[in-house]
C-alpha positions as CSV (number, residue, x, y, z in Angstrom):
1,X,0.0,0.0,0.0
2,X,1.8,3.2,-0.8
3,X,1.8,5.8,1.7
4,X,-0.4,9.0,0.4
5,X,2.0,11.6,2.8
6,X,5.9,11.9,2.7
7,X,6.2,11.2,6.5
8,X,4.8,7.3,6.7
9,X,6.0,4.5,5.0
10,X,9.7,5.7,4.9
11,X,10.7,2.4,3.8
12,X,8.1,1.1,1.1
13,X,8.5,1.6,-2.3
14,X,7.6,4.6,-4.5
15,X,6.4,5.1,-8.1
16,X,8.7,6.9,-10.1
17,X,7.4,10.6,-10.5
18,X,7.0,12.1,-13.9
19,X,9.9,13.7,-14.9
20,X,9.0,17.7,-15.0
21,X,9.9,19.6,-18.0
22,X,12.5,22.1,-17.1
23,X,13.4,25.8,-19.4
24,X,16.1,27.2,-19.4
25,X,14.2,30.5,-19.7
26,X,10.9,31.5,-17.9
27,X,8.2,31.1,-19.8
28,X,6.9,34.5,-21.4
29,X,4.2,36.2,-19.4
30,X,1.0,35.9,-21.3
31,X,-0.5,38.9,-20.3
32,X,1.3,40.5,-23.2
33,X,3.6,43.8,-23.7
34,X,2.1,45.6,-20.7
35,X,3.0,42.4,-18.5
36,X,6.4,42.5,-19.7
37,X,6.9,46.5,-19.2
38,X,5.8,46.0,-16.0
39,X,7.9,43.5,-14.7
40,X,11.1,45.4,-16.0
41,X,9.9,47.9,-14.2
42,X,9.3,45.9,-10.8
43,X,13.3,44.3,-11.6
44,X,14.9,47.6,-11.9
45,X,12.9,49.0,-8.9
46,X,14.2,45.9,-6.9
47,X,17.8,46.9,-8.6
48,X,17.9,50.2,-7.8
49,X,16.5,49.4,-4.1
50,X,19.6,47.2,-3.2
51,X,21.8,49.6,-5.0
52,X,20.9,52.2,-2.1
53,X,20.9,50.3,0.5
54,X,24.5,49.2,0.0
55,X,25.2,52.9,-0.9
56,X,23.5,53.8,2.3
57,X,25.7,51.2,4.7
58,X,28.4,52.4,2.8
59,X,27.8,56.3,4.1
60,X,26.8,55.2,7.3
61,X,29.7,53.1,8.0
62,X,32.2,55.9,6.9
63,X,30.1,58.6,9.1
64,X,29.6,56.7,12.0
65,X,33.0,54.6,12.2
66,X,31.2,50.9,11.7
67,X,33.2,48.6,10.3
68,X,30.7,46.4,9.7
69,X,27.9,48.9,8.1
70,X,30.9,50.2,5.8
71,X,31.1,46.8,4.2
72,X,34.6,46.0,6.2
73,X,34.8,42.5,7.4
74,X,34.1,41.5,10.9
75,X,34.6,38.6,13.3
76,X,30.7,37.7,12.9
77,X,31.0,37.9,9.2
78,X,33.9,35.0,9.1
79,X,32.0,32.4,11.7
80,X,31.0,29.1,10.8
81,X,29.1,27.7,7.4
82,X,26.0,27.4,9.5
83,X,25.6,30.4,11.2
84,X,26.1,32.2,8.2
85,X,23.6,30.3,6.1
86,X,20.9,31.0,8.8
87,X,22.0,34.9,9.0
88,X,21.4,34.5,5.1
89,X,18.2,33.3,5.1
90,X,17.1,35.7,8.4
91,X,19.0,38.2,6.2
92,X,16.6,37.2,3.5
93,X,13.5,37.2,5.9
94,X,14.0,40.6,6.8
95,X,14.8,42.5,3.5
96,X,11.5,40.3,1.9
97,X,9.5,42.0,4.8
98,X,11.1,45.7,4.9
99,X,11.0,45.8,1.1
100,X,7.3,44.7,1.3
101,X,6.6,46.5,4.2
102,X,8.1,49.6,2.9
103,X,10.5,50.2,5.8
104,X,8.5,49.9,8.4
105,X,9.8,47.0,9.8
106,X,13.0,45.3,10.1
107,X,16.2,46.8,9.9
108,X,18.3,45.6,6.7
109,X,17.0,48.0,4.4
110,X,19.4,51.2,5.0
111,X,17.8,53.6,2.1
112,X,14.1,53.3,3.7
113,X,15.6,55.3,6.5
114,X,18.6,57.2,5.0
115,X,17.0,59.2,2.2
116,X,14.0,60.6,4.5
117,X,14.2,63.7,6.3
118,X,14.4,62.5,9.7
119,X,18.0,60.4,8.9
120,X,20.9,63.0,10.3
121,X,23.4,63.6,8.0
122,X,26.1,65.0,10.7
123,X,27.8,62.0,12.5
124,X,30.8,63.1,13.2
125,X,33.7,65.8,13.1
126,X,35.3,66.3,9.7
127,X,37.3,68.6,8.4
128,X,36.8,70.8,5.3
129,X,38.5,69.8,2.0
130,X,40.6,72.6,1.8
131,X,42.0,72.7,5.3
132,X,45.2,72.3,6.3
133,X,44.5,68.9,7.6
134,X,42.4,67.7,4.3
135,X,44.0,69.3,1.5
136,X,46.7,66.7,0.8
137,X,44.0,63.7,1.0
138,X,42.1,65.4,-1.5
139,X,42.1,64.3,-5.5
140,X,42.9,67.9,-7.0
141,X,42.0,66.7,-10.8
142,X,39.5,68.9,-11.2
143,X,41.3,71.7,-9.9
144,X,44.3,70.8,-12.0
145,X,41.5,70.5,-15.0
146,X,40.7,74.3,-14.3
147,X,44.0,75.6,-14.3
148,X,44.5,74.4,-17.8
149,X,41.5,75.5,-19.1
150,X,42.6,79.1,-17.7
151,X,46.1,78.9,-19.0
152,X,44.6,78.1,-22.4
153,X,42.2,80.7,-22.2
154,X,44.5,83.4,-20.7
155,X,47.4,82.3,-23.0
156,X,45.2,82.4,-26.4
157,X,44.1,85.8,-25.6
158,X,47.6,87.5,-25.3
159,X,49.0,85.5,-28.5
160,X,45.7,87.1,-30.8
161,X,46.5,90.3,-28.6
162,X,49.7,90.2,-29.9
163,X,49.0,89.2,-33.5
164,X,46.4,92.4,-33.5
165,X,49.1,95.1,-32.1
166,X,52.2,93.7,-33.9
167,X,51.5,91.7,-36.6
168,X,53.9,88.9,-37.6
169,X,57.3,89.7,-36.1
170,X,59.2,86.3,-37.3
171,X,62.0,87.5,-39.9
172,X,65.4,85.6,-41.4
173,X,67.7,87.7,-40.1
174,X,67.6,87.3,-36.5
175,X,68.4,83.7,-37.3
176,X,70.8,84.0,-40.7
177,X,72.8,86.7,-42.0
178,X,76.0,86.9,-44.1
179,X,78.4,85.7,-41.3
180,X,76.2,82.9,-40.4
181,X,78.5,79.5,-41.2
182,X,81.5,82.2,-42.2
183,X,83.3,80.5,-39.1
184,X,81.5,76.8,-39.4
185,X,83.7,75.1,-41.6
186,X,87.0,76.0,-39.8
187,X,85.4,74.9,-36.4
188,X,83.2,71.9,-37.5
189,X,87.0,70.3,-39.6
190,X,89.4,71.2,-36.7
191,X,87.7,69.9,-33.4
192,X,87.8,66.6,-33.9
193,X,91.5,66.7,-34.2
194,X,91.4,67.2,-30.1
195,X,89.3,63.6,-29.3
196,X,91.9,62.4,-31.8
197,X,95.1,63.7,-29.7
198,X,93.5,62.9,-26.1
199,X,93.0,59.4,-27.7
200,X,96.7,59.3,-29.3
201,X,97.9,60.1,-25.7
202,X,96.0,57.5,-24.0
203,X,97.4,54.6,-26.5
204,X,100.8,55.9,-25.6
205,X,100.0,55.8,-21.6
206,X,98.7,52.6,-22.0
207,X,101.7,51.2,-23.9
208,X,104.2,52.5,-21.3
209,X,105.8,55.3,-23.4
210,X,104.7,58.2,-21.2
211,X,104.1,58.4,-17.5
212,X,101.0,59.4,-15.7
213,X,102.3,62.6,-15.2
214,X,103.0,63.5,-18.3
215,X,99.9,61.8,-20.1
216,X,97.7,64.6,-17.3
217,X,100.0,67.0,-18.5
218,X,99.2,66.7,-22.2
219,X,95.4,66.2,-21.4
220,X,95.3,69.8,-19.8
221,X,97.2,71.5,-22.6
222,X,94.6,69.7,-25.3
223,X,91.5,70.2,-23.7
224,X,92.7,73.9,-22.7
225,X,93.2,74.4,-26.9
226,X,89.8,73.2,-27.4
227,X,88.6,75.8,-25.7
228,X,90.2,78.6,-26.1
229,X,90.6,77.7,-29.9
230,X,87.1,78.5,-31.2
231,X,86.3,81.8,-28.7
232,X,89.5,82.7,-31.1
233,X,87.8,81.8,-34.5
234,X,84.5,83.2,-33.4
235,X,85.9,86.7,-32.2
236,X,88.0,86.7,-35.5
237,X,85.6,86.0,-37.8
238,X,82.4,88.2,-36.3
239,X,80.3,85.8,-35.8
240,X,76.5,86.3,-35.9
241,X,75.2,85.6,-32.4
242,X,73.4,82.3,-32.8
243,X,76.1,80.9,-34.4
244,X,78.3,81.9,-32.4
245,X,76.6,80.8,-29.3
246,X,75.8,76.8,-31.2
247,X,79.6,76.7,-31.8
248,X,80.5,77.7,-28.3
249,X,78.4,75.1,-27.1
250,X,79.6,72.2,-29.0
251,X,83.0,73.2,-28.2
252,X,82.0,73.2,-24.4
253,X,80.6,69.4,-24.8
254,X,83.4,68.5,-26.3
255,X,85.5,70.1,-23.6
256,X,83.7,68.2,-21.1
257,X,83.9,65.1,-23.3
258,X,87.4,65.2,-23.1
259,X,87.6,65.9,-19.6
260,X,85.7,62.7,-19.2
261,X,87.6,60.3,-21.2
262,X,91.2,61.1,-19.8
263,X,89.9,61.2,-16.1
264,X,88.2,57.8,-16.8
265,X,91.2,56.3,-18.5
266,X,93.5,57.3,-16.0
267,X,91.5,55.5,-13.2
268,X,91.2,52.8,-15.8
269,X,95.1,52.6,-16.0
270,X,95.2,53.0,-11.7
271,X,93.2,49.3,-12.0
272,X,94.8,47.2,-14.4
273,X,98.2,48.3,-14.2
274,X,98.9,50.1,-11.6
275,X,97.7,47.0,-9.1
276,X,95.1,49.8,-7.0
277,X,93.2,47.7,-5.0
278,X,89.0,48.0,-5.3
279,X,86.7,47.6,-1.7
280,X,84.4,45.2,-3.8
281,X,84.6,42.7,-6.2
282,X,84.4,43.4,-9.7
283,X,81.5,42.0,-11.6
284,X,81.1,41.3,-15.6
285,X,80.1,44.8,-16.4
286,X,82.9,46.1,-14.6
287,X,85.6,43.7,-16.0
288,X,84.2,45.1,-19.4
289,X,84.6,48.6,-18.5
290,X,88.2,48.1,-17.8
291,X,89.7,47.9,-21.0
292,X,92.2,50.5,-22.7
293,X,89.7,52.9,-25.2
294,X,90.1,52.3,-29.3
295,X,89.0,54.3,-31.7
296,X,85.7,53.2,-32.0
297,X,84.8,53.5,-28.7
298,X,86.2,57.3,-28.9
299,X,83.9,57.5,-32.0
300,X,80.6,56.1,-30.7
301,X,81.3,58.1,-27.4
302,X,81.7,61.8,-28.9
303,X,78.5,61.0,-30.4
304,X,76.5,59.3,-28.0
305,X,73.8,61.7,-25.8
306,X,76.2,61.5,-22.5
307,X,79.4,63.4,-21.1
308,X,81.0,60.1,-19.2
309,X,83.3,58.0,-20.9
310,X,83.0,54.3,-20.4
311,X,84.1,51.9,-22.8
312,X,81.0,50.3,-22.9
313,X,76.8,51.2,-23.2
314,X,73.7,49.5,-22.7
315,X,72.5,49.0,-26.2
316,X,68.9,48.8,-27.5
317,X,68.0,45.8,-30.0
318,X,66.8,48.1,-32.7
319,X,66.0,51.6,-34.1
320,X,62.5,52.1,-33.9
321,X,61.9,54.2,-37.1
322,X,58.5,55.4,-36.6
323,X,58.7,56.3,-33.1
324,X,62.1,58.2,-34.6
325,X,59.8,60.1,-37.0
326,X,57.7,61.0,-34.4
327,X,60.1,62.7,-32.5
328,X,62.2,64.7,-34.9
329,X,58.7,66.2,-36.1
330,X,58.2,67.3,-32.7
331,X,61.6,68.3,-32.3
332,X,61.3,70.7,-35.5
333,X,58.1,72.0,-34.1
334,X,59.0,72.7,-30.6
335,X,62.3,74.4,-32.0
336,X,59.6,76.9,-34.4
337,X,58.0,77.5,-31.2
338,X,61.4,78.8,-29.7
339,X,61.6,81.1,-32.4
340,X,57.9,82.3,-32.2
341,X,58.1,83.1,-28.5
342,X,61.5,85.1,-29.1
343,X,60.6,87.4,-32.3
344,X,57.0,87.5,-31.1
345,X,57.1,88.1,-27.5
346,X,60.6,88.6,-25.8
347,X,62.0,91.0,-28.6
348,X,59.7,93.3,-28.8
349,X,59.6,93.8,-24.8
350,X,63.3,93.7,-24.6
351,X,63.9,96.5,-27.6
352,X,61.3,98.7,-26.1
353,X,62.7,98.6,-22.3
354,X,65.4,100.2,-20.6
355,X,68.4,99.4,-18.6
356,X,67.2,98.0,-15.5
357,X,70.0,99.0,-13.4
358,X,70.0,103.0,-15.0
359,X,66.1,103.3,-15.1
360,X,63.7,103.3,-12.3
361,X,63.1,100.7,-10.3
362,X,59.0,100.0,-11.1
363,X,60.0,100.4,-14.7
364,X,62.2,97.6,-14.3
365,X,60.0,95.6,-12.1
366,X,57.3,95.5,-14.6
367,X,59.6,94.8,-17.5
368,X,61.0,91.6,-15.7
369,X,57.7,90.7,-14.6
370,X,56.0,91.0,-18.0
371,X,59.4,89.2,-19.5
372,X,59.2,86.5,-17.2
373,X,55.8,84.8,-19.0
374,X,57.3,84.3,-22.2
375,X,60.9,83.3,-20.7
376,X,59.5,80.4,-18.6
377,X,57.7,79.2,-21.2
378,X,60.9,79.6,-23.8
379,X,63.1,77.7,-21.0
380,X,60.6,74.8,-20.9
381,X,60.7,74.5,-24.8
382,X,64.3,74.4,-24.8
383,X,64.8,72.1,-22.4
384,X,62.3,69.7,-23.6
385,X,63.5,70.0,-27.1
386,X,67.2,69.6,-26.5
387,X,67.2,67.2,-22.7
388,X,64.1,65.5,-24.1
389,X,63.6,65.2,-27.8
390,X,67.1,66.0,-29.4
391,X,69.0,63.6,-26.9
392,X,66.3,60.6,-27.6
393,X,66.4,61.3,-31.4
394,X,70.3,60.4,-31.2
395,X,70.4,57.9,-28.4
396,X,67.6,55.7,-30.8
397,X,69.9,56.6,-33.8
398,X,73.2,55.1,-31.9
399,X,70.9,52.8,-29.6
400,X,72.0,53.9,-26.4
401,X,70.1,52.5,-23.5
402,X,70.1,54.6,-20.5
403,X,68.3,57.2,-21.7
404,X,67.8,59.1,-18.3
405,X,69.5,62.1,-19.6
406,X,67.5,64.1,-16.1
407,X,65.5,63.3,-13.2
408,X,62.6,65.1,-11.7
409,X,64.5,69.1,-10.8
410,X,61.0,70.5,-11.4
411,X,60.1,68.8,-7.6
412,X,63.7,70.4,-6.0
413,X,63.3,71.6,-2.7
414,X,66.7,72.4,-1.2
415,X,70.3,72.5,-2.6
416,X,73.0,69.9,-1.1
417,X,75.5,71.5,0.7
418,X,78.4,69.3,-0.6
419,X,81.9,70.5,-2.1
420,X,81.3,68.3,-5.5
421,X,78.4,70.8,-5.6
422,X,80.1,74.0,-5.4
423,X,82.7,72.7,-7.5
424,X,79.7,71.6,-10.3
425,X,78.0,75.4,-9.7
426,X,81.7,77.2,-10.7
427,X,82.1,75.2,-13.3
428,X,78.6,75.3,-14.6
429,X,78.7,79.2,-14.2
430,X,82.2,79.7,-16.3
431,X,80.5,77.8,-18.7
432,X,77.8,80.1,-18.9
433,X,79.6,83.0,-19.0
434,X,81.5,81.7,-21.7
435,X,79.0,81.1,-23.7
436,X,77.1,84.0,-23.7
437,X,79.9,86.9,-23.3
438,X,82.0,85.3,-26.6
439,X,79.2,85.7,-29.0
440,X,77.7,88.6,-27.5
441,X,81.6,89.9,-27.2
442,X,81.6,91.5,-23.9
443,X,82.4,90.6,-20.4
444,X,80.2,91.7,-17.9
445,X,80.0,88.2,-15.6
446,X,76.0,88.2,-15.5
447,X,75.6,84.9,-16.7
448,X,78.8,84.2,-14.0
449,X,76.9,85.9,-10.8
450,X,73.2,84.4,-11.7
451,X,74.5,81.4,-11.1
452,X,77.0,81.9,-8.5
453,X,74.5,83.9,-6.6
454,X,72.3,80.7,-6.2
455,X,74.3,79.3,-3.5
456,X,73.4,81.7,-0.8
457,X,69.8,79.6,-1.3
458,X,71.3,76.5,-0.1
459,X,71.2,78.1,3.3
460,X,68.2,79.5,3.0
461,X,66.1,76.4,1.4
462,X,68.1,73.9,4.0
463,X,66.5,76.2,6.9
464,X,63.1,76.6,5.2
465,X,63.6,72.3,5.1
466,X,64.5,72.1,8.5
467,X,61.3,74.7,9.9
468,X,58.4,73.7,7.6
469,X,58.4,69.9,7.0
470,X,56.8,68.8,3.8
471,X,56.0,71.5,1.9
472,X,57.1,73.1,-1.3
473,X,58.2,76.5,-0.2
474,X,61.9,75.6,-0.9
475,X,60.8,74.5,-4.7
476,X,58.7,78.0,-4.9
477,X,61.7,79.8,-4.1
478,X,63.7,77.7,-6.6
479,X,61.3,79.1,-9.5
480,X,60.9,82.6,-9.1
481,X,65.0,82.9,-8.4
482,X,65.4,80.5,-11.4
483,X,62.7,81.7,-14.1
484,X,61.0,84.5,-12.8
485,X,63.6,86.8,-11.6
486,X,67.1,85.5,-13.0
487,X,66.5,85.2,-16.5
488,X,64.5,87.9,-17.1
489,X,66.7,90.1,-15.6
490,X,69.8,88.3,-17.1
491,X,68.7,88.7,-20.8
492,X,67.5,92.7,-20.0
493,X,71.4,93.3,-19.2
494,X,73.1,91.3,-21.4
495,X,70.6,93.0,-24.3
496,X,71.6,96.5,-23.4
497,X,74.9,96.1,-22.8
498,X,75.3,94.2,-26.6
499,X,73.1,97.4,-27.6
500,X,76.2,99.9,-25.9
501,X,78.7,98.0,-27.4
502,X,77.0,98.1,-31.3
503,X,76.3,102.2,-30.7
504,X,80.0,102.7,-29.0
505,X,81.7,100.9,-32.1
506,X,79.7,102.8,-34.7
């Protein structure tokens, strides 16, 4: 007799049920369009009811410090299988009876309370954003957003200002003239003889011919002729000022080239043959940086993007041509831009100034000040251009690997107070002076003191370090001495004084 209810007869025999026809989809509502409208409508309102209710835990959490409304996990949340299947399905009881009670009973559902008028929406203390205590935990994006948008704005406004009161300034001879490449061909044949000599003194060094002493000696005399050599060429032959000023600057990166490879060779020499003993032990790279320089290495290293010698590089596998393509095209165009910003904007303030130190001093306060735009934004094209784009355009030509011709100075904050750092600032500011008093052809040091005089701010930023703690004041101060007030004021005397020079001679 077969049982007719599931709890008798436990152990007598059944009749195999029907087997039920399952779908893999529910079955379409037959009530037609208006039945299917309306339950998309009842899922999305279901949807967007657990949507805020987690939203809502999530605020209340954060506000009122719970861990556990914030969604964090808790030591309830991790207990056993069991527990946690019967929290589910009270979890479950309750959110079926406060969604279909409408909040007024049970307390799962968050948004039946939060979004009404009664819910308070002050929980705890909290600063504002912009305090000092907030500011840095902020995202600034949209700030940052804004300030473009401004510069853009601002920055298109003076260019068609300028356009409209000017007209277009750009003209050949500020850039070409008759004496142009009058001194190029001398220079351009006749310095590589030096890399040739400092290389001809190392094989003899390295061979035993010569002593230490004297291969020093005969480094000093050659690099010292490099030097002085074309300031001689480019006096004699009047050179125009750009020209001048490019062939002064190779000659000074060669100088420093040279420099380079005879101190690096001598230490080389110290190693292998001298028997100078190291505090660590050589590995492979080092053991292949210790070999005497040939010709090749002398050749790939005066054209490689870096001023220290070593016999060997990182290499890259290949040239990539497009991305080479890329960035001469850029290169080209950030160089036009150069020359935009100087015929457009910096000569035509400069010619119609006076001399700061000989006119009054708000006269030359608002010259520098209206300079200093145009300079800032001329220094950053230069320096990306050359640092950025020229150096990458030859290191992927030569496939030089380290390619991290500069780090990060826009963040500097203070100035080490080391004696390799003096040393680099007087040698930096000859350099300087050199190459702007030769083709300018006078000698008034400015070029020498701006950058001399920015050692009195290692004292100053290292205290500003030392009494506020994490901020940028020190990096503030290193842009208005650097681009807002040096080189404005730098190219106002060095113009005038070329202008008293041209008027004296005539």
């Amino acid at each position: 007799m077969v049982g007719s209810d599931g709890d008798g007869g436990g152990g007598e025999a059944h009749a195999p049920a029907a087997p039920a026809h399952h779908h893999r989809r529910p079955p379409r509502p037959r009530g037609g369009s208006g039945a299917i409208v309306e339950g998309f409508a009842a899922a999305l309102r279901r949807r967007i009811r657990s949507g805020a209710a987690a939203a809502a835990r999530a605020s209340f959490g954060g506000d009122s410090g719970d861990e556990a409304a914030s969604g964090e996990p808790s030591s309830s949340s991790s207990s056993s299988p069991s527990r946690r299947r019967g929290g589910d399905s009270n979890g479950a009881e309750a959110s079926s009876a406060a969604g279909g009670g409408g909040g007024r009973g049970g307390g799962g559902d968050f948004s039946a309370f939060t979004f009404r008028a009664a819910a308070p929406v002050h929980r705890k203390a909290k600063e504002s954003p912009l305090s000092s205590d907030a500011i840095f935990k902020q995202s600034h994006a949209g700030l940052f957003n804004l300030c473009i948008v401004v510069l853009v704005a601002v920055n298109s406004r003076l260019i068609i200002e300028n356009l409209m009161k000017y007209g277009l300034l750009i003209r050949a001879g500020f850039w070409f003239n008759d004496k142009s490449l009058r001194d190029w061909p001398l220079l351009i044949l006749s310095l590589p003889a030096f890399p040739l000599g400092a290389f001809a003194v190392e094989k003899l060094a390295f061979n035993n011919v010569i002593t230490d002493a004297v291969a020093t000696c005969l480094h000093i005399f050659l690099s010292t002729t490099e030097i002085v050599y074309p300031v001689l060429v480019i006096l004699k032959c009047d050179s125009a000022v750009l020209s001048g000023f490019l062939l002064i600057f190779i000659a000074c990166i060669v100088w420093l080239k040279l420099v380079s490879f005879a101190h690096t060779n001598h230490d080389i020499r110290q190693l292998t043959m001298g028997g100078k003993k190291v505090d660590n032990e050589l590995s492979t790279v080092d053991m292949d940086n210790l070999q005497p320089p040939t010709l090749g290495n002398l050749i790939y290293f005066m054209m490689a993007p870096t001023l220290c010698y070593q016999p060997s590089y990182p290499r890259t596998s290949c040239v990539r041509k497009g991305w080479l393509i890329r960035q001469i095209i850029l290169y080209l165009i950030f160089t036009g831009l150069q020359g935009f910003i100087i015929e457009q904007y910096i000569n035509p303030i400069v010619v119609n100034s006076q001399h700061p130190l000989k006119g009054g001093l708000l006269n030359a306060v608002e010259t520098v000040l209206k300079l200093s735009l145009p300079n800032v934004y001329l220094w950053l094209c230069m320096f990306y251009a050359f640092f950025h784009l020229w150096l990458s355009i030859l290191a992927e030509i030569l496939r030089f690997g380290d390619r991290e011709f500069y780090k990060d100075w826009w963040n500097a904050k203070t100035i080490d107070e080391e004696v390799a750092v003096l040393i680099s600032f007087l040698v930096s500011a000859v350099l300087h002076e050199i190459c702007v008093a030769v083709p300018c052809r006078i000698l008034k040091f400015w070029a020498f003191l701006g950058i001399m005089l920015q050692i009195p701010l290692i004292v100053l930023t290292a205290y500003l370090k030392s009494k506020f703690r994490d901020t940028m004041v020190g990096n503030m101060i290193f842009w208005f001495f650097f681009c807002i007030y040096g080189q404005p004021m730098c190219l106002l005397l060095y113009y005038h004084d070329v202008m008293n020079r041209i008027e004296k001679a005539r």
